[in-house]
N, C-alpha and C positions, 0 to 999 in steps of 0.2 A: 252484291255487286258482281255481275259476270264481264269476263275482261276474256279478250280475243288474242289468243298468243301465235305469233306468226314467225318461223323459224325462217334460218337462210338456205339457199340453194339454187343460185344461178338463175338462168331463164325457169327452172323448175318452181319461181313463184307464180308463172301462171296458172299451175294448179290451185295453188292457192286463190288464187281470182276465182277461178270456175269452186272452191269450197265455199266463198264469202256468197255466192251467187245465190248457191244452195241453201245456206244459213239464212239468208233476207229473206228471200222467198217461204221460209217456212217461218218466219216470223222472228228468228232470233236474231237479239242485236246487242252489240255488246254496250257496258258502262263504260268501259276501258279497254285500251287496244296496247297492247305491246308487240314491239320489233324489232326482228335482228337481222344485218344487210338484206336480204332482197324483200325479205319478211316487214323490216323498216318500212321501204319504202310503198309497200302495198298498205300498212296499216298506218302509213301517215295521213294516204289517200282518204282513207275510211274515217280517220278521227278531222278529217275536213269535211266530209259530206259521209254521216251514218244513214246512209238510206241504200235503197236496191238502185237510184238513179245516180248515187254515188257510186257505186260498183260498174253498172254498165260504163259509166267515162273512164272507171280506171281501165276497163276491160278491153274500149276501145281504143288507150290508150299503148298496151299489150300486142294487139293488133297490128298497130303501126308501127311499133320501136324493129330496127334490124340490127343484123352484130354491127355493121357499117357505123350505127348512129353512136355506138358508143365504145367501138375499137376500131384506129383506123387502120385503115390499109398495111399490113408488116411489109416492114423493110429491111434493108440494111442500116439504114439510120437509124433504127432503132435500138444497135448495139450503145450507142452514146446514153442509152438509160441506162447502162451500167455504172455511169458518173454524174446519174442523175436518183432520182428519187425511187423513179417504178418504171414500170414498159410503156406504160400509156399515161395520159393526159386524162383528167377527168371531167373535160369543157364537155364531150358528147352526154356523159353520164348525169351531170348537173345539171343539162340541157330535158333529158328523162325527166328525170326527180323533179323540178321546178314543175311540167306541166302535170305532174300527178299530186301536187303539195300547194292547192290555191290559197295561202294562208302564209305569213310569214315571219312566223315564232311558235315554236309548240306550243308555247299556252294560249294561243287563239284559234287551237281547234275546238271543233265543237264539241266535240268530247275529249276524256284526258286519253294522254299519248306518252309513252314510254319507248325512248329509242335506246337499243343497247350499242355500244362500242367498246374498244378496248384502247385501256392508254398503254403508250409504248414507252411511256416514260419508268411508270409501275410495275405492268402487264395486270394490271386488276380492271376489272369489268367497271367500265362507268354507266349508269342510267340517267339519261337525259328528258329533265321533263320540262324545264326551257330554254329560250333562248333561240339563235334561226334554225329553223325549222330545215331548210333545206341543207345548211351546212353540215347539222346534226344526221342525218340520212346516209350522207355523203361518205361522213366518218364511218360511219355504220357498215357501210358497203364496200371501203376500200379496202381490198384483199391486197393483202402484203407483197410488195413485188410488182403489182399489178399497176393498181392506184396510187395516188400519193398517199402519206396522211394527211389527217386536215385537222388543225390549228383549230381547238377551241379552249378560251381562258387558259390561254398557255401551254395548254398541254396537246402532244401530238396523241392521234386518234385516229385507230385502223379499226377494220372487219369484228362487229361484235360477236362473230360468230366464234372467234377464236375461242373467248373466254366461257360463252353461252349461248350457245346456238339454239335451244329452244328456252327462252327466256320465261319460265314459270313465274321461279323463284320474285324477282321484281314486281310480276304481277300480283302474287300476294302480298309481297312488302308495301303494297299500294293499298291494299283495304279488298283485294278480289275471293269471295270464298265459293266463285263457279268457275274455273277457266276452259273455255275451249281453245284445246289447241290444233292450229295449222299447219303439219310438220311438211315441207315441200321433201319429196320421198328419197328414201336412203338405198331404194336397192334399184336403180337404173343402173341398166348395162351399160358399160362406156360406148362414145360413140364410133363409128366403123372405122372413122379416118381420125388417126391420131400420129399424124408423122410429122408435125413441124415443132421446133421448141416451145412456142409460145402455145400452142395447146398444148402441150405434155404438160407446162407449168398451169395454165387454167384450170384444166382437170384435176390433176393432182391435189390444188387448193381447193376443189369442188368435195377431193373426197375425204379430206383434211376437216372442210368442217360438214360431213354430213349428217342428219339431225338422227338423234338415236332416243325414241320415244320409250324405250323398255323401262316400265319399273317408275313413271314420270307419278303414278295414281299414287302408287305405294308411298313414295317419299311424300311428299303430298297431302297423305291422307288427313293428319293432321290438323290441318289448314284450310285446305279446298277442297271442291270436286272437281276432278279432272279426268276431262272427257277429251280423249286423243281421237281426230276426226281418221278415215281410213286413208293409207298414203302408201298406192302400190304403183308403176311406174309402166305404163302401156308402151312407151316409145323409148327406144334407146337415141337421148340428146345430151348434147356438152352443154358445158355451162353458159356458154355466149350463144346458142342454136337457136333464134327464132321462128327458123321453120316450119315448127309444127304446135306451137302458139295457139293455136286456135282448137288444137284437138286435144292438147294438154286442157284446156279451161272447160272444153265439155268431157273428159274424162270425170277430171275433178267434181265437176258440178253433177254428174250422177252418181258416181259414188257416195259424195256425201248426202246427195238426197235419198238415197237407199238405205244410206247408216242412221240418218236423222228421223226417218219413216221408222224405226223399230226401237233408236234409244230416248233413253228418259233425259228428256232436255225441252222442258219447256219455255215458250214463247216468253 
């Protein structure tokens, strides 16, 4: 069973879009998709449509999202999230994840789907493999502070990143003994302009949970093969940066088809 592990990192999962790109096109496809916040929601997409024309819609879906769509406008009103839950609302962000998740329960993707979160009730890693689909993402993605948590089976649920940001582990506890992993990259430079609160707190939590693939083979070995796809960082972009979306995906998508052209990973 090969399972596709997809970490968190901000707008930095459109790398990961432009890696998935590269993966289809050379024939691999995973049995099994696991994800953690932005990593979730890109491999929820996949375990709803595992095809190269599932990729292209999530790709194009990449394309169109702005920070606007899913932070809005900072204000002074936004001090009263101090006696609320987070900084922002998660209706722009839901509004994302719904059109990248056409299904609505993880277990009625078409392949199986593993979303991570963490509960704030514990702080122990929850793995989700049903129930709604989009809610479960949600959780997955709500960075502490930022988002709310979100309320599943009673229990509140933030950023699975916190707990496990590249989420191996689950995917062997699943039955995987090939994983490739998606790690969206840990060494981007911050970005030029960092002078307002609410980016000093985005970033911060960007670099809180950034994926650290060293040594992922070795604990591993055991159990799987684990194949870390390459994940260096061209552009220096914040966490919410859409800007340059489209040149993170063809980053991605060459690299990984340069690393996949020489390693042993077949079809």
């Amino acid at each position: 069973m090969r399972a596709f592990v997809l970490s968190g990192g901000g707008t930095l999962g459109a790398w990961q879009v432009g890696q998935l790109r590269a993966l289809f096109e050379a024939g691999i496809v995973p049995d099994l998709v696991v994800g953690t916040s932005v990593g979730a929601m890109n491999a929820a997409a996949v375990a709803g449509e595992p095809t190269i024309e599932g990729v292209r819609k999530l790709e194009a879906t990449w394309l169109r999202a702005r920070r606007q769509d899913i932070l809005p406008p900072w204000g002074w009103h936004r001090v009263s999230a101090l006696y609320r839950k987070a900084l922002y609302p998660s209706l722009g962000l839901r509004a994302l994840v719904e059109s990248c998740v056409p299904y609505a329960r993880i277990e009625e993707a078409a392949i199986p789907l593993r979303v991570v979160a963490t509960s704030l009730e514990t702080g122990e890693e929850r793995v989700l493999s049903s129930g709604p689909a989009v809610d479960a993402v949600l959780a997955s993605t709500a960075i502490p502070g930022v988002y709310p948590p979100v309320t599943i089976g009673g229990e509140r649920l933030v950023d699975g990143g916190i707990v496990d940001n590249i989420p191996v582990g689950p995917a062997v506890d699943a039955g995987a003994d090939e994983v490739v992993v998606l790690a969206a990259s840990s060494r981007c430079p911050p970005p030029a302009r960092l002078r307002h609160l609410h980016d000093i707190l985005l970033y911060s939590a960007a670099l809180m949970l950034r994926p650290t693939t060293d040594d992922l083979a070795k604990c591993f070995a055991a159990s799987a093969r684990v194949v870390v796809l390459p994940s260096s960082c061209p552009v220096a972009v914040g966490p919410f940066d859409f800007s340059r979306t489209e040149e993170l995906i063809a980053a991605g998508r060459e690299q990984a088809s340069a690393f996949l052209a020489s390693a042993e990973v077949a079809p």
